[in-house]
C-alpha positions as CSV (number, residue, x, y, z in Angstrom):
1,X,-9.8,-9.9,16.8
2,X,-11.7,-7.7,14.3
3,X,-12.7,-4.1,14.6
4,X,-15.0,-2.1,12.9
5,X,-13.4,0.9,10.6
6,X,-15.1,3.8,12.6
7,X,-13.7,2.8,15.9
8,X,-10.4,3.2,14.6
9,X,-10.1,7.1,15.2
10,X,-6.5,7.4,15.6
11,X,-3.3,6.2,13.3
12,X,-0.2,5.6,13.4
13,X,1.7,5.2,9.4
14,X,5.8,5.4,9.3
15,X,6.9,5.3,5.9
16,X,3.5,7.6,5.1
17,X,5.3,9.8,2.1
18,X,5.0,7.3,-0.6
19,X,4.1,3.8,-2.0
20,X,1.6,1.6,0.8
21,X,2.1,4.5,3.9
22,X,0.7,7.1,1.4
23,X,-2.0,5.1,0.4
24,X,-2.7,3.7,3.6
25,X,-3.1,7.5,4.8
26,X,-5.2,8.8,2.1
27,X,-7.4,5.6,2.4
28,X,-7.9,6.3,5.9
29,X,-8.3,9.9,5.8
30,X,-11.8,10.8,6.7
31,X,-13.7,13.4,9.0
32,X,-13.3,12.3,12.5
33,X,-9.8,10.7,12.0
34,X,-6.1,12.1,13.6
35,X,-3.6,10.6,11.9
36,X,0.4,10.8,12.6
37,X,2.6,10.7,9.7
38,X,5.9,9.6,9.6
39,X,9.0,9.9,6.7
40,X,12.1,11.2,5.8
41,X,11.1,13.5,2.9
42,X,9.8,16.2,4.1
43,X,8.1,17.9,0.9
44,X,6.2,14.4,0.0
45,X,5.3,14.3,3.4
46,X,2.8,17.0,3.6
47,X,1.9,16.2,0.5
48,X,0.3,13.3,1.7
49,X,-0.6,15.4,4.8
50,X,-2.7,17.9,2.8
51,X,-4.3,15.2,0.3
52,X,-5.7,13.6,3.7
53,X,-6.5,17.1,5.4
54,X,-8.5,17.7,2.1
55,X,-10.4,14.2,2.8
56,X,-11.3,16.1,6.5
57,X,-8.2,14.4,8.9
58,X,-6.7,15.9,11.3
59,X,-3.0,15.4,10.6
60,X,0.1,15.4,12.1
61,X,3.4,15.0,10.8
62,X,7.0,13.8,12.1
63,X,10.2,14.0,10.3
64,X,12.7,11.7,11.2
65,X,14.3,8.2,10.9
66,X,12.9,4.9,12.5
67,X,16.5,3.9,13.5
68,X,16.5,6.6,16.1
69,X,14.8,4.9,19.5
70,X,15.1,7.4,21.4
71,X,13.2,10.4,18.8
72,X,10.8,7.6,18.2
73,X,10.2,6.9,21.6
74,X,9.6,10.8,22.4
75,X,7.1,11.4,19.5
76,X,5.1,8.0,19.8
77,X,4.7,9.3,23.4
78,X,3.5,12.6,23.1
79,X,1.2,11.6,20.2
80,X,-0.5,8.6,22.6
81,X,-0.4,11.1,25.7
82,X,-2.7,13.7,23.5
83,X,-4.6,10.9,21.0
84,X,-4.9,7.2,22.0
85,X,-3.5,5.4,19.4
86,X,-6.3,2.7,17.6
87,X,-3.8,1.5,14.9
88,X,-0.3,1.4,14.2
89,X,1.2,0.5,10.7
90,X,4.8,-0.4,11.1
91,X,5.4,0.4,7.6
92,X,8.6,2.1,6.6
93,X,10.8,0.0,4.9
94,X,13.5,0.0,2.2
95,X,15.6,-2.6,0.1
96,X,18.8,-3.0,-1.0
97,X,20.7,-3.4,-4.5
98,X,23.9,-5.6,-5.3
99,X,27.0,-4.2,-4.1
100,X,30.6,-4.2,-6.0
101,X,32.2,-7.1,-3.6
102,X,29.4,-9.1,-2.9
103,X,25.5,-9.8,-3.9
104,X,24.9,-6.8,-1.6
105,X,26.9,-4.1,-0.5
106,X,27.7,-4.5,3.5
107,X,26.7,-1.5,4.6
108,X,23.4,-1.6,2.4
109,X,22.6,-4.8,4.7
110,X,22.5,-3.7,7.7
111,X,21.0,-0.6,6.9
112,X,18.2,-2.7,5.4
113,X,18.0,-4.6,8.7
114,X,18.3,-1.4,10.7
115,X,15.4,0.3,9.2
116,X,13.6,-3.0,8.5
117,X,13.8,-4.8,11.8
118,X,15.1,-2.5,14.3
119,X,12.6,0.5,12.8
120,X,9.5,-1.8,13.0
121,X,10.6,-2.4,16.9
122,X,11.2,0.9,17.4
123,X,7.7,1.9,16.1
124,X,6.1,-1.1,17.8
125,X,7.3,-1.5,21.1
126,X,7.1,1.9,22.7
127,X,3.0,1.5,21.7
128,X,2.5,-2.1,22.9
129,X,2.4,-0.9,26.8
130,X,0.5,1.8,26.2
131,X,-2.2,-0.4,24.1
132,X,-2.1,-3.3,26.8
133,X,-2.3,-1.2,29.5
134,X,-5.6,0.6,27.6
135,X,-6.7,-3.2,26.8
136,X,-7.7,-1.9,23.2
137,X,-5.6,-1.0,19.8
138,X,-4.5,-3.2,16.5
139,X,-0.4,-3.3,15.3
140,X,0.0,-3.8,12.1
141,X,3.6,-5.0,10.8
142,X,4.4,-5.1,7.5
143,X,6.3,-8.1,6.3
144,X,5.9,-9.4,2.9
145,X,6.0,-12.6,1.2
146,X,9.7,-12.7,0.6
147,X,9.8,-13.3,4.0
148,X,9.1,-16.4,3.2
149,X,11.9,-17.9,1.2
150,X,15.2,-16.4,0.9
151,X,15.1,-15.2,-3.0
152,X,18.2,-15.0,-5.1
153,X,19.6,-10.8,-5.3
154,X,17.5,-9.6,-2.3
155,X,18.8,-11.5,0.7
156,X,18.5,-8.8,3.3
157,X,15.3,-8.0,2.3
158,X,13.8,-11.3,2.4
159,X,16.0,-12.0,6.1
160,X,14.7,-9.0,7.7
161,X,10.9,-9.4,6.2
162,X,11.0,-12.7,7.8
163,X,12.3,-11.6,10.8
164,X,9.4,-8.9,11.3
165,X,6.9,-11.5,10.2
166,X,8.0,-14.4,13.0
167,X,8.2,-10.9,15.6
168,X,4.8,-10.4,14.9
169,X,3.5,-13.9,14.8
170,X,5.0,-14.5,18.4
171,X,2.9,-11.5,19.6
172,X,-0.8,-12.3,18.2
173,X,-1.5,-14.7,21.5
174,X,0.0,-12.8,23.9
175,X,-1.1,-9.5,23.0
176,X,-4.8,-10.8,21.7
177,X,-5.1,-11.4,25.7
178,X,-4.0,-8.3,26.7
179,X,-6.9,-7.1,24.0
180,X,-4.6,-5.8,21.0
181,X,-4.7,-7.5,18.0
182,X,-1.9,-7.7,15.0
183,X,-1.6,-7.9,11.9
184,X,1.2,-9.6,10.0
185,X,0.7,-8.1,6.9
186,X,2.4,-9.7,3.8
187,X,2.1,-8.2,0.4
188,X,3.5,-9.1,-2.9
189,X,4.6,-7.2,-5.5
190,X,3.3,-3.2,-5.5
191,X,3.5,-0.2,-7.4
192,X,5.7,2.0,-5.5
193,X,9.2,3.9,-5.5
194,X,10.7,0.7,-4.6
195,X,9.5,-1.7,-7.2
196,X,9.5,1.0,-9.7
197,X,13.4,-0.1,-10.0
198,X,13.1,-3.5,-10.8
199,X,13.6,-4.3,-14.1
200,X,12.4,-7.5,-14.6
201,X,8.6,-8.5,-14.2
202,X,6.8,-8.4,-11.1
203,X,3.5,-10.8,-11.3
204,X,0.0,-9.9,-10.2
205,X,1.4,-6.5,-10.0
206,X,-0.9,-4.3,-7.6
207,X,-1.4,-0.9,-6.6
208,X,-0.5,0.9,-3.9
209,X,-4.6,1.9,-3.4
210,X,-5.8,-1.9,-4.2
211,X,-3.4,-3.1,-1.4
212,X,-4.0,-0.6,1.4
213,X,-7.6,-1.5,0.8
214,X,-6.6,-5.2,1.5
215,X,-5.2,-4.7,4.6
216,X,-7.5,-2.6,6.4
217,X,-10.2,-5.0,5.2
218,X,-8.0,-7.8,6.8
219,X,-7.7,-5.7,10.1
220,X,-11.4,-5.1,10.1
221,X,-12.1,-8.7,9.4
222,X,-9.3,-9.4,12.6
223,X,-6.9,-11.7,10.6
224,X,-3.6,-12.1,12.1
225,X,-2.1,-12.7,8.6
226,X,-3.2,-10.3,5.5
227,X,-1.0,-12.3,2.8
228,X,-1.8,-11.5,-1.2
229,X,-2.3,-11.6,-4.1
230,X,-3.5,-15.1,-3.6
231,X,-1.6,-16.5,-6.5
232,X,1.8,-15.4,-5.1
233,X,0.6,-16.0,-1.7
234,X,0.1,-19.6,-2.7
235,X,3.5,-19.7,-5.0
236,X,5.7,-18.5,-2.2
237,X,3.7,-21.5,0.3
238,X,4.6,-24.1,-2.4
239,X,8.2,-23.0,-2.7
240,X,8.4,-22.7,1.0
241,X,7.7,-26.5,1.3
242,X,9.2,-27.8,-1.1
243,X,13.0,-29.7,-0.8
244,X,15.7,-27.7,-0.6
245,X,17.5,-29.5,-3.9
246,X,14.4,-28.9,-6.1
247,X,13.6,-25.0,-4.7
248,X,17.3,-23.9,-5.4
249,X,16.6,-25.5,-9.3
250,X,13.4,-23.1,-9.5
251,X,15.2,-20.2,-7.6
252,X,18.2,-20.1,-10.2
253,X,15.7,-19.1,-12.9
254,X,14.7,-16.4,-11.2
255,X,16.0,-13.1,-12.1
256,X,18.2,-11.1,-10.1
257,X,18.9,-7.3,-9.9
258,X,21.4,-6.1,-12.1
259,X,24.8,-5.0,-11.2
């Protein structure tokens, strides 16, 4: 279900202080518009904050972790109680480096699956009754296309993308009934504090402004899936499908974080 961009007066971005939730704030800042902003860091924050007051938003900001149910719970709540909430971007999102015992350090993993998975459903959830029960509003999950096929040095990552992509999948009918629409979103590789770190190349590398322009184009267009660029999108199908004997050959020439 699509929606045109000026009926979507209200926001929702977690992970809003850099990479794709900064850009997907400033691209969305506009007269007219309340958005809520979530992060850690407070200083880059309100950075963002002010670029997108300075574009004519009303913003608000919230400091805190999307591990925390409960906080997220109270401030999702009071936002929706004073603003009606028109989109959501489960966005915040981190990834995790190789350990000294193992590919990845245990406690990196699950707090990659905590803040991945249990994050998105803490952003997600408290808003889905509210939006069914006002028949209206769009969720937009942020997967990516490593959730697609487990990839050699980043298998939490690619385990909890997945997981958030198949959550969101399993919503689309249900929800579309109830009148909200979502929005797997699955980028590839972009500019951002994240990638920034990897030191081998990335393909159709894209930035942070090119892909939040992407995805509300997808919203407004009502896709279910926003997967790109194309040319990974359509790498990452092929590799998905092929046999497992003959992916593990390509996958073992891929490069892998560095110790």
């Amino acid at each position: 279900m699509g929606v045109k961009a000026k009926d979507l007066k209200t926001i929702v971005i977690t992970g809003a202080s850099s990479g794709i939730g900064a850009a997907l704030a400033i691209h969305y800042a506009g007269p007219g518009r309340v958005l809520a902003l979530h992060g850690r860091d407070a200083g880059r924050l309100e950075a963002v904050a002010r670029a997108c007051r300075e574009k004519g938003a009303e913003v608000e900001i919230f400091i805190g972790d999307t591990t925390d149910r409960e906080a997220m719970q109270a401030w999702l709540a009071d936002f929706y109680s004073r603003h009606p909430v028109d989109l959501v971007f489960a966005n915040a999102g981190i990834s995790a480096g190789p350990g000294p015992l193992t590919l990845e350090d245990p406690a990196q993993v699950r707090r990659v699956f905590d803040v991945n998975l249990t994050g998105v459903l803490n952003t997600v959830e408290p808003l889905i009754v509210l939006m069914a029960a006002r028949g209206r509003g769009h969720i937009g999950i942020m997967s990516s296309l490593a959730g697609f096929r487990g990839f050699p040095g980043a298998p939490a990552y690619c385990a909890s993308k997945a997981a958030v992509r198949l959550y969101g999948e399993a919503l689309v009918g249900p929800l579309r009934a109830q009148g909200v629409g979502v929005h797997v979103i699955c980028p590839g590789f972009i500019k951002s504090p994240m990638t920034e770190k990897n030191p081998f190349p990335m393909p159709f590398l894209m930035s942070a402004e090119r892909a939040a322009a992407l995805m509300a184009r997808g919203i407004e267009r009502g896709r279910s899936r926003i997967a790109f660029p194309w040319p990974v999108w359509a790498g990452v199908r092929i590799l998905a499908c092929l046999p497992e004997g003959i992916a593990q050959m390509v996958l073992r020439k891929s490069p892998a974080k560095p110790r």
